[in-house]
N, C-alpha and C positions, 0 to 999 in steps of 0.2 A: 738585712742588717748584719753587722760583723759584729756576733757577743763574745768572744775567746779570751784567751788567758795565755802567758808566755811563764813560764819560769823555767828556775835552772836547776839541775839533777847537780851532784858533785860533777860531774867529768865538763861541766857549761852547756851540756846540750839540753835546747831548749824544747820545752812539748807545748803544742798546742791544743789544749782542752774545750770544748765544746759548750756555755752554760745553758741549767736548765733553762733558765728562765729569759722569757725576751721581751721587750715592752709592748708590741706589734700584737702580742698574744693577751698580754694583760690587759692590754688594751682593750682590747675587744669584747669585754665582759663589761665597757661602760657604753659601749656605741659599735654598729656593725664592722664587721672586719673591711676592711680600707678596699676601695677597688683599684683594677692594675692600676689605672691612672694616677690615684694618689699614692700609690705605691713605688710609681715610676716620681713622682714628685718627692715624696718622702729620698729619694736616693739622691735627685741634686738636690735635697735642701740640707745633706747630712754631710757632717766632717767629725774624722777618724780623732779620738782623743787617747793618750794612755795616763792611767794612774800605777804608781809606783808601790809596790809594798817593800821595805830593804830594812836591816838592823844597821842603825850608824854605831861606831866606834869611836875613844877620843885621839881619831888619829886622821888628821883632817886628808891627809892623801888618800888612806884606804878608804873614803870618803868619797873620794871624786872618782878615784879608779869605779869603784859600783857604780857611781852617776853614770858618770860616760860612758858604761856596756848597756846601761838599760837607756839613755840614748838612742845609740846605735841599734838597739834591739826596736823601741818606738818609732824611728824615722825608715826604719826598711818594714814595719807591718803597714807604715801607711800613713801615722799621724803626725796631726799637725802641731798637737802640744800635748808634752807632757808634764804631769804634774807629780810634785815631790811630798815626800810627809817634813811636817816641823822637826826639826834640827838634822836636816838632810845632811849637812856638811858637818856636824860635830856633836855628839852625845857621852858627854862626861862622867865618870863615877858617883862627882857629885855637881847639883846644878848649877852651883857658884864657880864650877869650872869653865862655866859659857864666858865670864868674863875677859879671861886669860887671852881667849884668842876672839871676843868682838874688835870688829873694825869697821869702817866707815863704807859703805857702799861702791864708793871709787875702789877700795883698797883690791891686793892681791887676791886674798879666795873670791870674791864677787864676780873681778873681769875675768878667771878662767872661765866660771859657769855663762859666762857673756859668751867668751870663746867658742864653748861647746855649743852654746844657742847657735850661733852665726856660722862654725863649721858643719852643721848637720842640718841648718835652715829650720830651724824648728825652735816652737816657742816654749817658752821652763815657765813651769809653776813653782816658786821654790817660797817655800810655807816655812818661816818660821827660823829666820837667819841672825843670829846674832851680832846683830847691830849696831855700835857703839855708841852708848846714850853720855848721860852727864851724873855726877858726882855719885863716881864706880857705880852705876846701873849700865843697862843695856840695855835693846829697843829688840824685841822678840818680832822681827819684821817680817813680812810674806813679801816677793818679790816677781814681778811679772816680767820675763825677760822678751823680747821680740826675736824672730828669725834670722836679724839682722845683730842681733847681742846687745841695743840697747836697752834699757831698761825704761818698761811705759808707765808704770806703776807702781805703789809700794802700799803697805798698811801695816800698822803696828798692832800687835794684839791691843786691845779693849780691856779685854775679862782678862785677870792674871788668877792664876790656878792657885790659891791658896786654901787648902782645903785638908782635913786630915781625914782620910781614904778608911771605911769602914777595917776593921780588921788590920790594917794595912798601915802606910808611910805615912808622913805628913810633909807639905811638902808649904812652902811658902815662896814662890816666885817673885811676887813683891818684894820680896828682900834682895833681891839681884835686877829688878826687872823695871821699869818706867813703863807705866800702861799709856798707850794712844788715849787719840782723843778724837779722831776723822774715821771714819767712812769712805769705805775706798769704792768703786768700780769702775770697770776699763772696757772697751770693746778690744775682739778679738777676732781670730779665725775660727773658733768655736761658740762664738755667741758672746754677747755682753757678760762678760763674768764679776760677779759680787765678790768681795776678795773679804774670809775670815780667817781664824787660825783656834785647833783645839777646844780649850773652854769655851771659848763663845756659842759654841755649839748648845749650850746649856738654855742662851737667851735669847730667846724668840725675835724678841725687838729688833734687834739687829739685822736679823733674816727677813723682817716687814720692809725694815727700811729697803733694805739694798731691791726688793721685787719692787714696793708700790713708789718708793721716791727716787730711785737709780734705774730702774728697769732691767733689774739681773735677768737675764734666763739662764745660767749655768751659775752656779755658787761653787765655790770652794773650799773647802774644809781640812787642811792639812794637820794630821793629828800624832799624837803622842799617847793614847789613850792607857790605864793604868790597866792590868789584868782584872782587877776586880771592878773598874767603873766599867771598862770595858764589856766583858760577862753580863754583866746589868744591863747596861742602857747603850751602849756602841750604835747597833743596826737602827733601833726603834726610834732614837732622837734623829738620826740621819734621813730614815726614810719620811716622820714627821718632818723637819725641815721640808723635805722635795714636795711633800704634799701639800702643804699648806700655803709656800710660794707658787708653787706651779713650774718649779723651776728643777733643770740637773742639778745634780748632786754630786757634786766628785773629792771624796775622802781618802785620799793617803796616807798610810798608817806604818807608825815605825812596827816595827814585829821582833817578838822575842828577846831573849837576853842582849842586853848591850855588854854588862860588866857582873861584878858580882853583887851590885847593889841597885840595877836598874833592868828593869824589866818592863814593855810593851805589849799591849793587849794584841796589835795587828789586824788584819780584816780588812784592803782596801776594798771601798765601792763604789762603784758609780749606777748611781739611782736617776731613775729616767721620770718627769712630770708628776705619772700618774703614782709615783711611789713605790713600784720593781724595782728590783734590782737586777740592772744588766751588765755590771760587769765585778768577778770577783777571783781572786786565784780560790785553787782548790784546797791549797794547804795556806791558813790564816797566818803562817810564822815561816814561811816562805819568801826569799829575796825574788823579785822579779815584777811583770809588769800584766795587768790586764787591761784589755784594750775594746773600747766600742765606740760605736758612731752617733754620735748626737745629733739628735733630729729634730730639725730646728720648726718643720711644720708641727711635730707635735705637741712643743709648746704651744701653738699658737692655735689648733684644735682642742686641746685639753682645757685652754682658756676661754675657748668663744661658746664649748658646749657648757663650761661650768664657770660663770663670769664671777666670779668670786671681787676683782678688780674693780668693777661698776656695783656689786653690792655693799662691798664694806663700808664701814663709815670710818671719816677721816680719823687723822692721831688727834686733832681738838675738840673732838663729839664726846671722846670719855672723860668729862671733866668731873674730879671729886664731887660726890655726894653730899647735898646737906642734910645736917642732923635735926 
């Protein structure tokens, strides 16, 4: 399996870093280590993913120029999609700045990122796009692009971030923002992927839905996390989501300073079934891309030795308590 890391030095050249951890290994502390043969099976049943960690700016070019290197950097390590963090195309000073430049999914910034899907044959995760909604809102949208630059998929954020941050900002999304109301998931080159954005990350429900009623095995989570919610709870809600779907995990993370009033925790991962983590850069506030192979038998051994699916009881068996 390919668990590596790409980022970029000032001068763009890129290093390839080694991670500790692999799922292969962790695995193996719940059932014997795999023989050749499933090992050889493990290899065609796996396809190359990369997640993105990058600082957006409110400058929608210097924007895309980043998309498009880390791209070009994902589709020469091998993968077959890459996935973006929430407001990959534009991160404003302040958040009522997403208004200015939402637009309609036909519109200009959309079809480039269509563009760059269909010139490098590679499919976009893009988490988190400013959408143009109705009466001055906007639709905080996650967008699944195909290899071909259509778009197969879309979902709106759910959970809108209003929350005032220990110590820290307070931020009210709602007030710029129209929360969805669907359930997204698509198949893909990488597996049936579950499509969320950010806070959702918070609620469970959502992550049941997309395993036991959509049949996710790859979830997505494209984030924006705050330094301090970040620090807290970032890794341990991520790796709890993978564990308790049975499902990948691939979280994209803006990183670092944007301006002088917004700041990103960073951290991207991609958490494998059993709740590893096998892919991360080395520097958490680093622009660049980590990249591993999603293995699609191991979904499907993680589930058959720990049948969590055929145990559970439905969402109508917890009905309110009488008093």
């Amino acid at each position: 399996m390919l668990n590596c890391c790409l980022h970029f030095c000032l001068n763009g050249a890129r290093l390839p870093r080694p991670l500790r951890s692999s799922h292969v290994n962790s695995y193996s502390n719940f059932s014997a280590v795999r023989s050749s043969a499933d090992s050889a099976m493990a290899a065609l049943n796996s396809v190359r993913v990369a997640a993105v960690q990058m600082t957006s700016v409110n400058d929608l070019a210097s924007n895309f120029s980043t998309c498009s290197h880390l791209v070009k950097e994902a589709a020469s390590a091998g993968a077959k999609m890459i996935c973006f963090p929430e407001s990959f195309s534009f991160l404003g000073p302040k958040s009522e700045d997403s208004l200015l430049v939402a637009e309609a999914l036909d519109g200009p910034i959309m079809q480039k990122y269509c563009s760059l899907a269909r010139e490098y044959s590679i499919w976009l995760s893009l988490g988190g796009f400013q959408e143009k909604g109705h009466d001055a809102h906007l639709r905080n949208t996650h967008v699944i692009v195909d290899d071909a630059g259509n778009i197969r998929s879309t979902y709106s954020k759910i959970h809108l971030f209003d929350v005032d941050v220990p110590g820290g900002s307070t931020y009210r999304e709602s007030s710029f923002t129209e929360p969805g109301k669907d359930i997204a998931a698509v198949d893909s080159p990488i597996g049936r992927l579950g499509l969320t954005i950010c806070y959702d990350l918070r609620f469970p429900e959502i992550y049941q839905q997309l395993r036991f009623n959509h049949d996710a095995q790859v979830i997505l989570v494209p984030s924006a996390f705050t330094p301090v919610t970040g620090q807290a709870h970032w890794e341990i809600l991520l790796r709890a989501r993978a564990i308790e779907t049975q499902c990948y995990v691939i979280a994209s993370a803006q990183a670092g300073k944007h301006n002088k009033t917004r700041e990103s925790y960073g951290d991207t991962l991609i958490i494998d079934p059993w709740g590893t983590v096998v892919g991360r850069l080395p520097d958490r506030l680093s622009t660049g891309i980590t990249v591993a192979d999603i293995d699609l038998s191991l979904i499907d051994s993680v589930r058959k030795k720990m049948p969590i699916a055929e145990q559970r009881k439905p969402f109508d068996f917890w009905r309110p308590a009488s008093l």
